[in-house]
C-alpha positions as CSV (number, residue, x, y, z in Angstrom):
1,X,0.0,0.0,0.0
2,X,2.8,2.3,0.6
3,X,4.3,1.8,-2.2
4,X,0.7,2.8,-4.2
5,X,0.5,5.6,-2.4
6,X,4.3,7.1,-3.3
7,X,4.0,5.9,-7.2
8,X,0.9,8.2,-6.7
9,X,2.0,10.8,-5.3
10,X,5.4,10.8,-7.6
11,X,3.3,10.6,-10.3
12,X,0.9,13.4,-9.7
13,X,4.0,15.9,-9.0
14,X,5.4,15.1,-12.4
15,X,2.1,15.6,-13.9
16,X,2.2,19.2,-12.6
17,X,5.9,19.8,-13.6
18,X,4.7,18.5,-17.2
19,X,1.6,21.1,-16.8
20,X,3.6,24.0,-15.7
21,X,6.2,23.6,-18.8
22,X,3.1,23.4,-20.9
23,X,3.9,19.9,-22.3
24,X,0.5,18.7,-22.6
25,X,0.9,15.0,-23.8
26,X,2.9,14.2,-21.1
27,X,0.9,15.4,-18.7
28,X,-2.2,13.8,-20.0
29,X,-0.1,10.6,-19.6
30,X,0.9,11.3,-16.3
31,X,-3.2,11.9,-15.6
32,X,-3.5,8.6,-17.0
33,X,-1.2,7.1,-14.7
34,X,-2.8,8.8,-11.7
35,X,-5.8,7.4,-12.7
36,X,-4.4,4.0,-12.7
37,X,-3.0,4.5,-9.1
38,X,-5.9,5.7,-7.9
39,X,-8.0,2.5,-8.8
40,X,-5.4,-0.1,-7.3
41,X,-5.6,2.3,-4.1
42,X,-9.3,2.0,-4.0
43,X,-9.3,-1.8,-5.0
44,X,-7.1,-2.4,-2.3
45,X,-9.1,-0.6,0.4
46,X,-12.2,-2.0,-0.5
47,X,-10.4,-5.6,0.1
């Protein structure tokens, strides 16, 4: 669970470095990777 919770996190600061330089398809990426975390996080509470 820990380790969810810092890919997370990791991956939601480099989705607002990738925001603030204005590369958008990376940070779209990055959203979808947040995303991903945030399901497994919730899959693995609800279990």
């Amino acid at each position: 669970m820990k380790d969810l919770t810092k890919q997370y996190k990791l991956a939601k600061k480099r989705a607002l470095n990738f925001m603030k330089k204005g590369q958008i398809n990376a940070y779209l990426k990055s959203l979808n990777e947040i995303n991903k975390y945030e399901k497994l996080i919730y899959s693995f509470v609800v279990n």
